[in-house]
C-alpha positions as CSV (number, residue, x, y, z in Angstrom):
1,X,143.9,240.6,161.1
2,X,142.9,242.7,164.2
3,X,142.1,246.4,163.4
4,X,141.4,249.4,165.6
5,X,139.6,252.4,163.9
6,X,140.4,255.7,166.0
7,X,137.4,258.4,165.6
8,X,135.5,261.4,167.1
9,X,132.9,259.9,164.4
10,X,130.7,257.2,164.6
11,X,127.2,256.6,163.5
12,X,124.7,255.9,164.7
13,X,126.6,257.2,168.1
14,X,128.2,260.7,167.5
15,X,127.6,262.0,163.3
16,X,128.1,265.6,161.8
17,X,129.6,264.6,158.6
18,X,130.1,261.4,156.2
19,X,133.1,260.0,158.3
20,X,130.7,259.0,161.2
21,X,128.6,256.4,158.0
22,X,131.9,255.2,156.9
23,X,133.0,254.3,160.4
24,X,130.0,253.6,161.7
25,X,129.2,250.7,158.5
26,X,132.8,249.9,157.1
27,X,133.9,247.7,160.3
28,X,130.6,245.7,159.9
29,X,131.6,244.9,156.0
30,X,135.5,244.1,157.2
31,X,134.0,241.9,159.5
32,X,131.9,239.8,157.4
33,X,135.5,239.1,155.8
34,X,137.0,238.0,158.4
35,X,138.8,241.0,160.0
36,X,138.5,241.5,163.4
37,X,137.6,245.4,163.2
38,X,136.6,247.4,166.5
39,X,135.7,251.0,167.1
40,X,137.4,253.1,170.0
41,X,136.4,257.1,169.8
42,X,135.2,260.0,172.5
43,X,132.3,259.3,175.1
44,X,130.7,262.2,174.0
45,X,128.7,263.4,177.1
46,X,125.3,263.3,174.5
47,X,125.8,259.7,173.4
48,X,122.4,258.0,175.5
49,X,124.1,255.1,177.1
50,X,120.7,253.2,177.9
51,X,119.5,253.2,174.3
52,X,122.4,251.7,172.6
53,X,123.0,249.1,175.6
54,X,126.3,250.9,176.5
55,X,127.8,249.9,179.9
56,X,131.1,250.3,181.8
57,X,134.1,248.1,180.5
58,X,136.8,249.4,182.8
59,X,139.3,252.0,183.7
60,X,142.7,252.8,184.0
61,X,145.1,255.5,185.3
62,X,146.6,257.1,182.2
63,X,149.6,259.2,183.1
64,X,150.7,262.5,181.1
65,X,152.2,265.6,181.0
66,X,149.1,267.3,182.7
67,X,148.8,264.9,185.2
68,X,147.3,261.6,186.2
69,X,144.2,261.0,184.6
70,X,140.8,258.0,185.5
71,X,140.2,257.2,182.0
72,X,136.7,255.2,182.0
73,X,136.0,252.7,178.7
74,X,132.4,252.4,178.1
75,X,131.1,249.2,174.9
76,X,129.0,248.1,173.1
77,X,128.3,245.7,170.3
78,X,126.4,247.3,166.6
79,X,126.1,245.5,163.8
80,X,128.0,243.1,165.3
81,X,131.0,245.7,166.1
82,X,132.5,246.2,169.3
83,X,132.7,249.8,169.6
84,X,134.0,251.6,172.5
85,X,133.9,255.0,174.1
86,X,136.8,256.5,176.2
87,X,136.1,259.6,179.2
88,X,138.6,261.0,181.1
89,X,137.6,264.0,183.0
90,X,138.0,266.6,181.9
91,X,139.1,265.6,178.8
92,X,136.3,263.4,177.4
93,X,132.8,262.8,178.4
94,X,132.0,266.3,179.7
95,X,130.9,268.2,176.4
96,X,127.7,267.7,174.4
97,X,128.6,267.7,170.7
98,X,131.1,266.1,168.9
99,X,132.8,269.6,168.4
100,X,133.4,272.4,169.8
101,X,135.9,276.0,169.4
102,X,139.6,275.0,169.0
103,X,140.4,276.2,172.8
104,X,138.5,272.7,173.6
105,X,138.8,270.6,170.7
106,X,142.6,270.7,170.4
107,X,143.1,269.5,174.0
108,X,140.5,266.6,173.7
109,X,141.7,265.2,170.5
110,X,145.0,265.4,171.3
111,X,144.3,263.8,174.2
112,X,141.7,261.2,173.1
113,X,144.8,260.4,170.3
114,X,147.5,259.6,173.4
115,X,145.0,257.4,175.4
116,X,144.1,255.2,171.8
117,X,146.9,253.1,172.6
118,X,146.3,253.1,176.0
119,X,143.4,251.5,175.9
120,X,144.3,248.7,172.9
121,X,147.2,247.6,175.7
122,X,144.5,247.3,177.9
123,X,141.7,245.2,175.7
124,X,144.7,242.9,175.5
125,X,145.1,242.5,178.8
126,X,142.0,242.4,179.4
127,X,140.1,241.1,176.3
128,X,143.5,239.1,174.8
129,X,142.7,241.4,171.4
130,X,145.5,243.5,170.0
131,X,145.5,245.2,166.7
132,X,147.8,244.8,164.1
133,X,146.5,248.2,162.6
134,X,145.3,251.1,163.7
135,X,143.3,253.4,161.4
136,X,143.0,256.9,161.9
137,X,140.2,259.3,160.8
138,X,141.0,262.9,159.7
139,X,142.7,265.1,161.3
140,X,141.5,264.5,164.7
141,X,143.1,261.8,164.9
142,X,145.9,262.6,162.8
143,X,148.5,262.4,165.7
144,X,147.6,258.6,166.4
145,X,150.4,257.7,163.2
146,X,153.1,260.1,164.4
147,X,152.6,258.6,168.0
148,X,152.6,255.0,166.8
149,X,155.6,255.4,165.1
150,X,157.3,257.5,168.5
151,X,156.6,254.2,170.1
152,X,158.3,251.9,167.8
153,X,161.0,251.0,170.3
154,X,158.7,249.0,172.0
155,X,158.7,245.3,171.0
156,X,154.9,245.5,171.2
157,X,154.5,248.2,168.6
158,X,157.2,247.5,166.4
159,X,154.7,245.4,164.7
160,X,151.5,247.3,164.1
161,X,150.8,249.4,161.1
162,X,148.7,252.3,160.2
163,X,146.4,253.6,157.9
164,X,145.3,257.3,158.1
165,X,142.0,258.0,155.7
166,X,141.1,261.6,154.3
167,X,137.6,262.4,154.2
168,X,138.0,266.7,153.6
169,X,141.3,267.6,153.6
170,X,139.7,271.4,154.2
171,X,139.4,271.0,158.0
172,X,143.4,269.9,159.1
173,X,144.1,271.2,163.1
174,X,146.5,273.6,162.3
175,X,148.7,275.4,164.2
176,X,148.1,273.3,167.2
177,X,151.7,273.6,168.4
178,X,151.0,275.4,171.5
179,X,148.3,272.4,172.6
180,X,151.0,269.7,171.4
181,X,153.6,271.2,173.6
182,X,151.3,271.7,176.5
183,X,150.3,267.7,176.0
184,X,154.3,266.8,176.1
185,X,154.3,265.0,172.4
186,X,157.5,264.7,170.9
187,X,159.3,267.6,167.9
188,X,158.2,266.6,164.8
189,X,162.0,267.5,162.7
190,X,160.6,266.0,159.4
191,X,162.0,268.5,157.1
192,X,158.7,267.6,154.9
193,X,156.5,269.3,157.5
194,X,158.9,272.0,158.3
195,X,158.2,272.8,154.9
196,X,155.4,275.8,155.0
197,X,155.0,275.5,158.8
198,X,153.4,272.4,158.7
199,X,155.0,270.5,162.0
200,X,152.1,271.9,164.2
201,X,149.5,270.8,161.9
202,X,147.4,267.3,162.9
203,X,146.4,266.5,159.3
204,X,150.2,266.6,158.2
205,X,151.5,264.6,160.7
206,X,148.9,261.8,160.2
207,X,149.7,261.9,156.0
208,X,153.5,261.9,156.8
209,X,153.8,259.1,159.9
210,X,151.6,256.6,158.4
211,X,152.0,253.9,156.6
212,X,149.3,254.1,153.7
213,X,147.2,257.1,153.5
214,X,143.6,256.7,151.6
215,X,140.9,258.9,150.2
216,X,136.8,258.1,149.9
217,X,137.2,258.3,146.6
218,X,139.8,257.8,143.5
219,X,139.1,261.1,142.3
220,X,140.0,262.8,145.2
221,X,143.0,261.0,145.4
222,X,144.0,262.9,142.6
223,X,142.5,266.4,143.3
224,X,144.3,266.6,146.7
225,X,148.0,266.8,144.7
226,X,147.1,270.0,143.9
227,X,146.9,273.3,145.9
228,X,143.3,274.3,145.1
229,X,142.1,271.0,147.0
230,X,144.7,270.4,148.9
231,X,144.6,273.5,151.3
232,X,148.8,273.8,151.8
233,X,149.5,270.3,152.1
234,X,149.5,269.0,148.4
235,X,153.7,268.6,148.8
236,X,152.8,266.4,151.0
237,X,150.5,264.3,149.3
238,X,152.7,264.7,146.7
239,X,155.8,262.8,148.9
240,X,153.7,260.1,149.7
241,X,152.3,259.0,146.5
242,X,153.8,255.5,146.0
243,X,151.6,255.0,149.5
244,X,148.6,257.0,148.0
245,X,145.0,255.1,147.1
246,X,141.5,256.3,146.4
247,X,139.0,253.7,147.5
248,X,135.5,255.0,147.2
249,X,133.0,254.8,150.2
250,X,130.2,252.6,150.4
251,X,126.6,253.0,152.1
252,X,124.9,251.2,154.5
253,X,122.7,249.0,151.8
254,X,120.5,247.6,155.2
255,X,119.9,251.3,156.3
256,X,118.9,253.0,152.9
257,X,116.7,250.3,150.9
258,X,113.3,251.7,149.6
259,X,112.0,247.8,149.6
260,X,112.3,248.0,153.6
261,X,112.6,252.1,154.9
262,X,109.9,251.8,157.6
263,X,109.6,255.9,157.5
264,X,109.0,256.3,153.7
265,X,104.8,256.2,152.6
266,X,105.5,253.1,150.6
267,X,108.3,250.6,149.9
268,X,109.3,249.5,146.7
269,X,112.0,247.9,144.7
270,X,113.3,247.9,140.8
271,X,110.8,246.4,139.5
272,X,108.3,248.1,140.8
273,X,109.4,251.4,141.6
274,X,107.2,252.7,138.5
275,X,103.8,251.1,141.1
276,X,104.8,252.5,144.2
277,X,107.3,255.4,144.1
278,X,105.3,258.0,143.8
279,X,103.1,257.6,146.9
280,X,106.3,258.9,148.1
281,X,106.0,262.1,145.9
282,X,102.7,262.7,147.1
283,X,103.4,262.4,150.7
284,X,106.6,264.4,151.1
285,X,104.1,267.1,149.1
286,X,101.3,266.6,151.4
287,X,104.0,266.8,154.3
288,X,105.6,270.3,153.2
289,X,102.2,272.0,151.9
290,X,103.0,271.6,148.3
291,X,100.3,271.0,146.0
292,X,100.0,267.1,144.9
293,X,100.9,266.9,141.3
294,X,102.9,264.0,140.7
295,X,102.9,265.7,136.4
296,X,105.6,268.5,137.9
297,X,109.0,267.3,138.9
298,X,110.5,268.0,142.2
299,X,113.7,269.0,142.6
300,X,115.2,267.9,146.3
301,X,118.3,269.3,148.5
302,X,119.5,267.5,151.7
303,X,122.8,269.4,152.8
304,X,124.8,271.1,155.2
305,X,124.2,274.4,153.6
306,X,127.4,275.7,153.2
307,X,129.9,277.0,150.4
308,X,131.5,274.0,150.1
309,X,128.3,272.2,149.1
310,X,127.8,275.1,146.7
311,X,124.5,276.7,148.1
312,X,125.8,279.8,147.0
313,X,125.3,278.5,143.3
314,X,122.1,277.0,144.1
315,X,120.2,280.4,145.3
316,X,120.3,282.0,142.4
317,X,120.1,278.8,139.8
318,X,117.1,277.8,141.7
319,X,115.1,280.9,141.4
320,X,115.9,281.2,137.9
321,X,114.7,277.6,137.2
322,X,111.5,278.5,139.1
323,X,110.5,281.7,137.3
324,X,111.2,280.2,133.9
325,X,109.7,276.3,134.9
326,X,106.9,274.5,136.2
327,X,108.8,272.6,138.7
328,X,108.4,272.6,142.6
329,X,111.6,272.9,145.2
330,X,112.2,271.6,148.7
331,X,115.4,271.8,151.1
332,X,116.4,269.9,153.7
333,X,119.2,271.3,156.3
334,X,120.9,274.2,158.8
335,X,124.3,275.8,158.0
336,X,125.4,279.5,157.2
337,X,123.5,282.2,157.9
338,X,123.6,283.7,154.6
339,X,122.5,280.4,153.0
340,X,120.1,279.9,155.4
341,X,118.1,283.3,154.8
342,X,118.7,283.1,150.9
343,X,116.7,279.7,151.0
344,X,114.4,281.7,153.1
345,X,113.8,284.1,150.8
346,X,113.2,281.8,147.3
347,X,110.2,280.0,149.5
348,X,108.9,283.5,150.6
349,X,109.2,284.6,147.1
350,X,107.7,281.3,145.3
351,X,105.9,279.9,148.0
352,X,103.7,277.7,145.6
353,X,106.1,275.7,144.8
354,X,109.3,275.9,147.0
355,X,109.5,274.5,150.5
356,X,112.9,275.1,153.0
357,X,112.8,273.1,156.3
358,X,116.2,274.9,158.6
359,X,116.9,271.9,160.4
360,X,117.8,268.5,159.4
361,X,115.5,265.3,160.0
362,X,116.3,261.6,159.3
363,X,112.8,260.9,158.6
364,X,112.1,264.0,155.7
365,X,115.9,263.4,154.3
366,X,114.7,259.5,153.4
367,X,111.4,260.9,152.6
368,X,113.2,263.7,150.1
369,X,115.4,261.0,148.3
370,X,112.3,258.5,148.4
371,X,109.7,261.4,146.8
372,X,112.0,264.0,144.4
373,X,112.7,263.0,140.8
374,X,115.7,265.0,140.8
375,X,118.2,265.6,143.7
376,X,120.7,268.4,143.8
377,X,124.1,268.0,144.6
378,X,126.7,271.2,143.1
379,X,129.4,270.7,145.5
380,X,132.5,272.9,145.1
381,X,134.6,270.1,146.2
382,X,133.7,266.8,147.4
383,X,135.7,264.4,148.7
384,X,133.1,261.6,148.0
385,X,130.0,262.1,149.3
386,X,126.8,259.7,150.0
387,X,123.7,261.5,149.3
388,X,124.2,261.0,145.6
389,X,124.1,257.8,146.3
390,X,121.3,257.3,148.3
391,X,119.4,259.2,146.1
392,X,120.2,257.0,143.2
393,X,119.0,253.8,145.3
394,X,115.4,255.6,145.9
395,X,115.9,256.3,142.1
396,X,116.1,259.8,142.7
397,X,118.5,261.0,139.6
398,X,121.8,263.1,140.8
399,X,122.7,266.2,139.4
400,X,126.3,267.2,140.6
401,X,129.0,269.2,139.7
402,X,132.2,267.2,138.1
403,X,134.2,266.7,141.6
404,X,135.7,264.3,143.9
405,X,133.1,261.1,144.2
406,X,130.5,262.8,142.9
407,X,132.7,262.3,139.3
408,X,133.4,259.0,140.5
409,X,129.6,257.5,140.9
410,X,127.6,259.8,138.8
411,X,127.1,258.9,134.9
412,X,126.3,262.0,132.7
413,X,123.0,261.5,131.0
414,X,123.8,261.2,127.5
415,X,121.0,262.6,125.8
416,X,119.7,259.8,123.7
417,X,122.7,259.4,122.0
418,X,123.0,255.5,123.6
419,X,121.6,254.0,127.0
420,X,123.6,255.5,129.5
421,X,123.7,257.4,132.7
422,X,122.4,257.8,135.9
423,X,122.4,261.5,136.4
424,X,123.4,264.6,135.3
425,X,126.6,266.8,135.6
426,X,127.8,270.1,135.2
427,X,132.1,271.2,135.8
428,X,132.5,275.1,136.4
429,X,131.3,276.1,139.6
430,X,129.0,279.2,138.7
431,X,125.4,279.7,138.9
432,X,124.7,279.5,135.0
433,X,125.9,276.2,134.1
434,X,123.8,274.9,137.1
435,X,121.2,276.7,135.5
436,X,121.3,275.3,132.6
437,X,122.2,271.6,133.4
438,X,119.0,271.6,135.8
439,X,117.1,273.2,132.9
440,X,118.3,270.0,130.6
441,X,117.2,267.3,133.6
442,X,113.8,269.1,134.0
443,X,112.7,269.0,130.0
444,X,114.4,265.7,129.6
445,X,112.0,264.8,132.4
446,X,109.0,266.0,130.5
447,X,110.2,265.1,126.7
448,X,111.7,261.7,127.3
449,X,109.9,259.8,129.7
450,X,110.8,256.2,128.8
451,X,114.5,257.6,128.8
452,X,114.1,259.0,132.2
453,X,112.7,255.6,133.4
454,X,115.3,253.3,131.6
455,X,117.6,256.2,133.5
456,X,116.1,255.5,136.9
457,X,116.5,252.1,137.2
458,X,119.9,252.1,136.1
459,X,120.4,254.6,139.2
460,X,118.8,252.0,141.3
461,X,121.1,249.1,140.1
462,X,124.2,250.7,141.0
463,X,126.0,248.5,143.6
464,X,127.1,250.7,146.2
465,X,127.7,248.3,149.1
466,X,130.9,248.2,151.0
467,X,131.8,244.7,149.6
468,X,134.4,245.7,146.4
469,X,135.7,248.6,148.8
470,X,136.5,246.7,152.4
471,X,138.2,244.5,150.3
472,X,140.9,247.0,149.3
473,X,141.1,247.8,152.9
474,X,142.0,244.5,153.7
475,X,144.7,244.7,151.2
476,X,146.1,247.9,152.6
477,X,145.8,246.9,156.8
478,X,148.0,243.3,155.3
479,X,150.6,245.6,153.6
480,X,150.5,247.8,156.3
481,X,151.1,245.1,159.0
482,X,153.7,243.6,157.0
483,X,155.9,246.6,157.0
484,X,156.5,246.5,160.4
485,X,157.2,242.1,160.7
């Protein structure tokens, strides 16, 4: 089973969100099953070739409706994943960030989605690999179904599937008909996406054309067949749920481990977190100017600081928390402007205790989930998520609103009633109930200490590897495949 994953994504190369983790580590855990997974997505002009051993492959002449373009493919092997990067002037390879306004974006993707097959004719020619499946990410890459299936005629296509996967179905690439007219790509006459003016829209096309369509998470699978999460397209989510699954992400288990982080103050594992953990504690207080109590707990935030990730709520919750609590605050991350001065303003106003760092740093977020006892999380929506889930493997406990993956891998404490949990979680998205559930983590932190510990290291046993999920996906890509044979 040979399958191509089709992203702007990719980490370590190109991140902004949690689709460049789940491309840049799900290939790696396919492989080690015995699918052949590669990577093709933009050579984004800020990708250093020289330090990830990135050289020229070949090129091509690619021709289109605006002309005859050089496309250039640039490789490399990570974790064991060939991974390749396509420029085109002036297309790809000029710009330096992953994205920019639609005027820009629309073009390149659209673009970088024509030349995806392209370039898989060529690595067979080349390489003698061809995939059986292509899987598309988001929206971006939406068109790469719709295309697949226009090229059906072809004996050489007429057996390769698709998958698309939804990682935030908020962000779709609407009204792009201009840019998909201007490109030359076929009407789309589904009477499905004529329904709401929909046949201009990237994200819609992807869902429709192909073959299975996945969330990062079960529960999000579900929350997207209605119109609150859904954003305009739940009819057609709706349509397509015989071909519908949820299959929650996975992490990078090599990448986020406390027993081997070379940037936290001092490693530990399960068994001896209780020993070693909170060296961490101390130096991420040390680090931010807080003072070194390790009695107080700390509550951590590492986040794009916007709506969706329920900042808004956070402001006020926080501030309450601190006037009424002996507990000390520190956030991690850039966003909104609004967000950005309201965090501002709770570490002018309780600068004791409450740290904001406006930027974001790899090093401080593994410090944060390595040093706080309690990590904040009050999404509005959220598709799945990881850093609920890497703050349960430093044996940082979650505390989360009742959405998307966040429902999915988060326990609710259950207050002594039994021996379960791994976290705590709140539903309505207002400031008060976030209040109050924060209010309930902090004094079960002070008042039930060998709960709190029996709690952490049931956090820290979670498995949350890609092993049970890439096996799903290898279900899907042979079902996929054999749609077509």
């Amino acid at each position: 089973m040979n399958v191509l994953f089709t992203s702007v994504e990719a980490a370590p190369f190109a991140k902004v969100g949690g689709m460049a983790d789940v491309v840049g580590s799900l290939p790696a855990a396919l492989r080690r099953l015995g699918v052949d997974a590669r990577v093709v997505m933009p050579g984004t002009g800020s990708i250093p070739h020289q330090k990830y051993n990135i050289t020229h492959r070949f090129g091509f002449k690619f021709a289109h409706r605006g002309g005859v373009s050089e496309v250039q493919v640039y490789g490399t092997e990570w974790k064991g994943v060939p991974v390749y990067f396509v420029q085109a002037w002036p297309y790809l390879g000029q710009e330096r960030s992953v994205y920019q306004d639609v005027s820009q974006d629309y073009p390149r993707f659209i673009f970088f989605s024509q030349v995806v097959q392209a370039v898989a004719w060529q690595l067979r020619e080349r390489e003698g690999w061809f995939p059986d499946v292509l899987h598309a990410h988001d929206w971006h890459t939406g068109l790469v179904p719709f295309l697949l299936t226009a090229s059906r005629w072809q004996a050489d296509w007429r057996g390769v599937g698709s998958l698309m996967t939804l990682h935030n179905m908020a962000y779709q690439g609407d009204w792009a008909g201009s840019f998909l007219y201007n490109a030359g790509i076929p009407p789309r006459l589904d009477p499905l996406l004529w329904q709401g003016n929909k046949d201009n829209n990237l994200l819609a096309m992807g869902i429709l054309y192909a073959d299975y369509v996945t969330t990062v998470s079960p529960r999000y699978a579900i929350e997207i067949q209605y119109p609150e999460n859904a954003f305009g397209l739940d009819h057609l989510v709706r349509a397509r749920l015989p071909d519908l699954r949820g299959i929650l992400n996975g992490i990078d288990v090599e990448d986020w481990n406390p027993a081997t982080d070379r940037v936290i103050a001092q490693n530990y594992d399960v068994d001896t977190v209780e020993l070693h953990r909170p060296a961490n504690k101390a130096a991420l207080q040390q680090r931010l100017g807080l003072p070194v109590r390790p009695e107080v707990p700390l509550l951590g935030v590492v986040s794009r600081l916007t709506g969706q990730k329920g900042i808004d709520l956070l402001i006020p919750a926080v501030r309450g928390l601190l006037s009424t609590h002996d507990v000390q605050f520190v956030a991690l991350g850039s966003g909104e402007d609004a967000l950005e001065y309201g965090l501002w303003g709770v570490q002018n106003d309780f600068g004791g205790r409450a740290r904001f760092v406006n930027t974001y740093s790899d090093d401080l977020a593994h410090l944060i989930y390595a040093g706080s006892d309690i990590f904040l999380m009050p999404s509005r929506f959220e598709p799945c998520g990881t850093s609920q889930m890497f703050a349960m493997r430093y044996g940082s406990l979650p505390l989360v609103r009742e959405t998307g993956g966040l429902a999915d891998t988060v326990q609710n404490y259950d207050d002594g009633a039994g021996d379960s949990g791994t976290g705590f979680t709140f539903l309505w998205s207002e400031p008060y109930p976030l209040y109050n559930t924060m209010r309930w983590a902090v004094e079960t932190y002070f008042t039930r200490k060998e709960a709190w510990r029996r709690m952490v290291r049931r956090a820290m046993l979670r498995d949350f590897s890609w092993d049970t999920s890439a096996r799903h996906y290898v279900d899907l890509y042979h079902q996929a495949a054999a749609r077509h044979r």
